[in-house]
N, C-alpha and C positions, 0 to 999 in steps of 0.2 A: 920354331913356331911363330916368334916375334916378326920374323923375317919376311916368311908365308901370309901371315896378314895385313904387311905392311904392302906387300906387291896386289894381293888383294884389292885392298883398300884404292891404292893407284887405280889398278883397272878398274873397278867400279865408277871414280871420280872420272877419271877418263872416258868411260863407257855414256856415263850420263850428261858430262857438257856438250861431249858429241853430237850426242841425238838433242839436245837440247837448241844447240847452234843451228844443224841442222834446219831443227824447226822453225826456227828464230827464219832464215834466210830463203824459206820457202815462202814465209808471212810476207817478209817485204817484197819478195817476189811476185807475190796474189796482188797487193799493194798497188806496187808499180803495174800492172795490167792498167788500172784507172788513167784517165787522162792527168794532166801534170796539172798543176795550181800552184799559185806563187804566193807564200801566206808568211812571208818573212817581211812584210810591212810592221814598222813599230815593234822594235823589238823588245825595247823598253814596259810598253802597255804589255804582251804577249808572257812576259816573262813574271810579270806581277799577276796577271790572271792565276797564271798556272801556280805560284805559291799562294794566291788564297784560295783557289777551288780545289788544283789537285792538292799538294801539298797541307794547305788550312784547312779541307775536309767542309768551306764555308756551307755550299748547299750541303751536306749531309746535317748537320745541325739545326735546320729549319725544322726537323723534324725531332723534337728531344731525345724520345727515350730510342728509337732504332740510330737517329745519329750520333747519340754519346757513345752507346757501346759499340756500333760498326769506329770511332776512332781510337776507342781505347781496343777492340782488336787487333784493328790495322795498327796503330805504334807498338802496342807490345809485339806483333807477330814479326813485326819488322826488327824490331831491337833485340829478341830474344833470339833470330837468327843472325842479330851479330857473331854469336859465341860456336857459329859454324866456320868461322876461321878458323878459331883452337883447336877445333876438334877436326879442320879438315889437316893443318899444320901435328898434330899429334898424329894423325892418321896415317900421313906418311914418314912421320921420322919418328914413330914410335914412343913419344913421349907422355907424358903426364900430366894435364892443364900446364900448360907452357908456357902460359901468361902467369903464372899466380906468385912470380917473381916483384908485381909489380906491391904487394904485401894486403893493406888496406885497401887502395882503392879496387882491389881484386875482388877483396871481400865485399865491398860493398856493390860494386859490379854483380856480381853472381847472386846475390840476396835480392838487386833490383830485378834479375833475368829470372827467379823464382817466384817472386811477386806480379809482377806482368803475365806469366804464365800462369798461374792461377785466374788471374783477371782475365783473361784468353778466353781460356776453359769455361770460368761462368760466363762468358759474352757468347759464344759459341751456344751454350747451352738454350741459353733465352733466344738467338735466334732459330736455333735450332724448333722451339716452341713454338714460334712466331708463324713459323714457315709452315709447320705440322698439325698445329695444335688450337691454335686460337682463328682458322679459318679464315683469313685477312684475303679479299678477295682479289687484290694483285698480285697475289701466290697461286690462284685458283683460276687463272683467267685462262679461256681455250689453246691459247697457244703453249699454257705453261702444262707440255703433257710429256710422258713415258722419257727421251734423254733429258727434256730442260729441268725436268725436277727432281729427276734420280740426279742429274747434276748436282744441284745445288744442295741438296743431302749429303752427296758423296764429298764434298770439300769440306762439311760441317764436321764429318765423321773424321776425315783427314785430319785435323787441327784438335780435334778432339785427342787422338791417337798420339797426336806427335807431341801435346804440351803433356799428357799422362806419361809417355817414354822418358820427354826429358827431365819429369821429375822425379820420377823410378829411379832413374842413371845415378838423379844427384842423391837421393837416398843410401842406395846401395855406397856409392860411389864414400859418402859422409862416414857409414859404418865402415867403410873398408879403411881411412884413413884413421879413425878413432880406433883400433884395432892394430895402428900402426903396422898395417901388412906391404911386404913389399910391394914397390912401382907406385903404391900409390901414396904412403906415407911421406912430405917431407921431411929431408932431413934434420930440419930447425924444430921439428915437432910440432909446429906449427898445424892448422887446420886452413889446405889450399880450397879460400871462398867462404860464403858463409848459405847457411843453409835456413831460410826461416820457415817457409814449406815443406820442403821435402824431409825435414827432422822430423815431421809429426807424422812421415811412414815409416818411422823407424821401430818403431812395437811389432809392429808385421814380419821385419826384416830377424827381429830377438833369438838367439839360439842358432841361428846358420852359419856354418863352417865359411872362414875366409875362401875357400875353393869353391862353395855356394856363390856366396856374393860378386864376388868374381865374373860367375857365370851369370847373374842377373844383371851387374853393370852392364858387362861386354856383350849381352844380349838386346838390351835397351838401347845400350851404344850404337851398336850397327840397326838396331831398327831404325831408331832416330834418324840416323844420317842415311842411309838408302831409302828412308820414308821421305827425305826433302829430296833428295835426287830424283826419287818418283814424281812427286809433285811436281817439281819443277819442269817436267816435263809433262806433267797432266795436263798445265797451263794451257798449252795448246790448242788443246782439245776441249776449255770449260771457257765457262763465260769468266774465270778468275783469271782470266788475260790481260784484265786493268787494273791490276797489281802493278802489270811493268809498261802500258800504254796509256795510263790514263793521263798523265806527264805530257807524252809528246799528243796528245788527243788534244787536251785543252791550249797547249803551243798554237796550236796548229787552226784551232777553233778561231769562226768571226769574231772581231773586236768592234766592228763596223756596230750600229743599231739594226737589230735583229729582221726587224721588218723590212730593212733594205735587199731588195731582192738584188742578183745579179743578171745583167743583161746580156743580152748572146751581142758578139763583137759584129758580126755578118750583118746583123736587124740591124744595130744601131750604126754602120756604118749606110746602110741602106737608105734609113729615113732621112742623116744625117745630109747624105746627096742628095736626096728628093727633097728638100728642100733650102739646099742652095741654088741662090735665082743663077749660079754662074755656071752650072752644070750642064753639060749639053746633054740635052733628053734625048739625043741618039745614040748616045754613046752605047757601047756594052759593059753591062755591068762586072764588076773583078769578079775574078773566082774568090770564094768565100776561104779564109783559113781553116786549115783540117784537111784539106783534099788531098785522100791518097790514093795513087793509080789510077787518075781521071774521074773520080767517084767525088759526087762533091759531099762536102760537109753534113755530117746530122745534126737534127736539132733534137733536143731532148736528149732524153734515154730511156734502151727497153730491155738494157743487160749490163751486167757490169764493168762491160769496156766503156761505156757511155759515161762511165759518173765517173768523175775526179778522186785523185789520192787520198786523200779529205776524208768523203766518204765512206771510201772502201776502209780506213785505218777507222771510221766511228765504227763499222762492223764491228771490227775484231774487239771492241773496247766495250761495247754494251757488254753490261755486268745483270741486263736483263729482271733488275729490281722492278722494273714494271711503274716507277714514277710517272712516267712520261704517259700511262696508258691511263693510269687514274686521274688523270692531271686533263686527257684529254675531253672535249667537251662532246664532240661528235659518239666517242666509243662509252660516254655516259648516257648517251641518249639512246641507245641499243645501236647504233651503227655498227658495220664490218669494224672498222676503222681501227689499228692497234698501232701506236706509232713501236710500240715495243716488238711488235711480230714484223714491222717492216724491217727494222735492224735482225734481227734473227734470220729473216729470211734474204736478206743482201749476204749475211757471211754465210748461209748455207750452199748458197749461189757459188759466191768466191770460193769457197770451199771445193764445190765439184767439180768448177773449172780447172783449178790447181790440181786436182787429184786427175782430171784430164791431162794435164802437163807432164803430172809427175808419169802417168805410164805410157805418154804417146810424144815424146821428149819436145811436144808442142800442142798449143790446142788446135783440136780436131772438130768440127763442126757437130754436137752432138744434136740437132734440131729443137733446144729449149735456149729460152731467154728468162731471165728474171721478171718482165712483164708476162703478164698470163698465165706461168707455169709457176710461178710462186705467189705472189701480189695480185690480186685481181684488181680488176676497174674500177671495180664497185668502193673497194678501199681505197681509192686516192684520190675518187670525187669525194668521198663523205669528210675529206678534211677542209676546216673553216681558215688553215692558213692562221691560225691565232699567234702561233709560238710559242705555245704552253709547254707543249714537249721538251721545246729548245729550251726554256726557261727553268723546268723542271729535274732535267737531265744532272747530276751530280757531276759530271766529269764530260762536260762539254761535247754531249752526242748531238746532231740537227738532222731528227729525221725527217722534217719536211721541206729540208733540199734535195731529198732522193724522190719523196711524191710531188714538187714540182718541178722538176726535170721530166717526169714520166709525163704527167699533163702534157708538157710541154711535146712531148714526142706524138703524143696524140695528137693535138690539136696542131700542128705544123709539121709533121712526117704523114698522117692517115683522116686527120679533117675527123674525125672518129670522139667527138665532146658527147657530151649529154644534148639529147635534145632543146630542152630549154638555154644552156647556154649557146648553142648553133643559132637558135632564133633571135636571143638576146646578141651575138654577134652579127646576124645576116641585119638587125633593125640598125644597129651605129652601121654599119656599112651605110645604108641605103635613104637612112633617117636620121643618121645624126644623135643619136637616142637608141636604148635597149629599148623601148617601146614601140607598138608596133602603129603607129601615129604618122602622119607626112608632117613634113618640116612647118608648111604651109599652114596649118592646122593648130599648130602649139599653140597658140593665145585666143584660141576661142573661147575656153576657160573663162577667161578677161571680161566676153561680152554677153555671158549668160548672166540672166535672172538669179 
């Protein structure tokens, strides 16, 4: 029987890194569709970012009470699945907390994994409230409808389920050792771990047969452990994907000052020549970099081939708390504007392309683009370019390098701006000035009454 559950166990673990991997190399696949970008300048700056934002959780804390308990879940959720080694090493050779050799710091290990877990559970809970209960209107916002907020419930639930399992385990797990019952008993008589939590479910467990508890540990046990194999592969599928990208997110993130836009290499070598006096104005101008199969360069973007790795990796990494929308000034003034539905709606994009790939073993021209058929016009005029988004973002997402790339594709692929800014461009053309004034004219001002 020991045997049967240890092969078990195998396949399961097996079964689950697989598809897991899998996943994993379908993401960076989506990924690499974006154009390349070279973001390994200053590695030194790049590396300190990412231990005080991702790592030091800095912006979450600007906000107390949702960023003290969003860190005390994230550490403990993190530290408490350390003790998925023992149990994945027991799982296959059969054994008994396999660590608990090490005596004391065992125990005090296992007591710290019971106490975080609890901490878990009530951090869970409050957010759980947060989200449900106390009406917080960047829980509530239109875009957060039918999967993004059954989402975000369903990973509450999850965490919920998995610190309640693992403390059943140790319960059960505690009585079966004070009972001194085979496999689980040392032989030192000793008690492997300590229990500060889960001993006070021990009134409930009072009167059950060692062949009971048994069945409750070993029932918990494997819920436990195929309940994080599940997860671990939910990840894919939820906005908790910046669990394991928010790391290379913020790497990967400008270092540069925020406002510094970047320039298309084609324009600036254009101007660059026009106005050197040594340049022959007959010449023909280069072909622009990017030209493939005679086709020359695009400017902007109106899908997500257009936008850089960067970008496409900030998709997958919105965790979709909606900071960046509360934050924004235009989406507070009733505008379209949702810097948080532009990221949602870039990885739904990336999403369908890939799921193109995955059944057509390439992409197939399905006639949508990420401009128009997701993101409208209307939403990426109504941004003011502040960088409150950027500013706001907890793990280094810049959604308004994807609405001005789009701009961009507008007003230099289709000439297609707003009215008022075409007019305010056609005047500096023609006048030197967004006003619609002759040059001739400016200092009449000067000589009135």
């Amino acid at each position: 029987m020991q045997i049967l559950a240890q092969i078990v166990f195998i396949l399961a673990l097996a079964i689950g890194i697989g598809i897991f991997v899998r996943n994993i190399r379908r993401m960076i696949r989506n990924i690499k569709l974006g154009r390349e970008i070279d973001r390994t300048d200053n590695p030194g700056a790049r590396w300190r970012k990412m231990a005080k934002i991702a790592l030091g959780q800095y912006k979450m804390v600007r906000r107390p009470v949702s960023g003290i308990v969003h860190v005390i879940v994230y550490i403990g959720f993190i530290i408490i699945n350390i003790e998925v080694l023992e149990i994945i090493i027991d799982g296959i050779f059969g054994t008994h907390r396999i660590f608990a050799f090490a005596g004391e710091p065992y125990r005090y290990l296992i007591g710290a994994f019971e106490i975080l877990a609890l901490l878990v559970l009530l951090g869970v809970i409050i957010f759980w409230i947060r989200r449900n209960v106390m009406n917080i209107y960047r829980f509530r916002a239109r875009e957060i409808t039918s999967w993004p907020k059954n989402d975000a419930n369903y990973i509450l639930y999850f965490e919920m389920v998995l610190m309640t399992l693992f403390l059943v385990m140790n319960a059960a797990d505690y009585q079966l050792q004070l009972n001194l019952a085979p496999h689980y008993a040392m032989t030192s008589g000793e008690i492997a771990g300590a229990f500060p939590v889960s001993s006070f479910l021990l009134p409930l467990l009072d009167g059950f047969s060692n062949s009971t508890l048994i069945i409750i540990e070993r029932t918990a046990w494997w819920l436990h452990i195929l309940g994080i194999l599940f997860f671990l592969n939910y990840l894919y599928y939820s906005k908790h994907l910046h669990i394991l990208l928010a790391f290379p997110n913020v790497y990967y993130s400008k270092i540069r000052p925020k406002a510094e836009f970047d320039n298309i290499d084609a324009v600036t070598k254009e101007v660059q020549l026009m106005m050197d006096p040594d340049t022959d104005p007959f010449a023909a101008p280069a072909e622009p970099e990017g030209e493939a199969e005679g086709e020359p360069a695009k400017f902007g973007a109106s899908d997500i081939f257009d936008l850089n790795t960067v970008q496409l990796l900030n998709s997958y990494t919105c965790t979709e708390c909606g900071r960046c929308t509360d934050q924004c000034p235009a989406n507070n003034t009733g505008k379209l504007l949702s810097p948080r539905k532009i990221m949602m709606d870039t990885r739904d994009r990336l999403e369908e392309v890939g799921e193109n790939i995955n059944k057509n073993g390439k992409f197939v021209d399905d006639g949508k683009q990420l401009l128009d058929d997701y993101i409208q016009r209307e939403e990426i005029w109504a941004c003011t370019t502040c960088q409150m988004c950027v500013e706001a973002c907890p793990v280094g997402i810049d959604p308004m390098s994807i609405i001005v790339e789009m701009r961009r594709y507008l007003m230099m692929e289709q000439s297609a701006g707003p009215a008022d800014l075409n007019n305010a461009l056609s005047n500096i053309e023609n006048n030197g000035a967004p006003w619609p004034y002759n040059q001739m004219d400016r200092l009449n001002w000067a000589t009135e009454n």
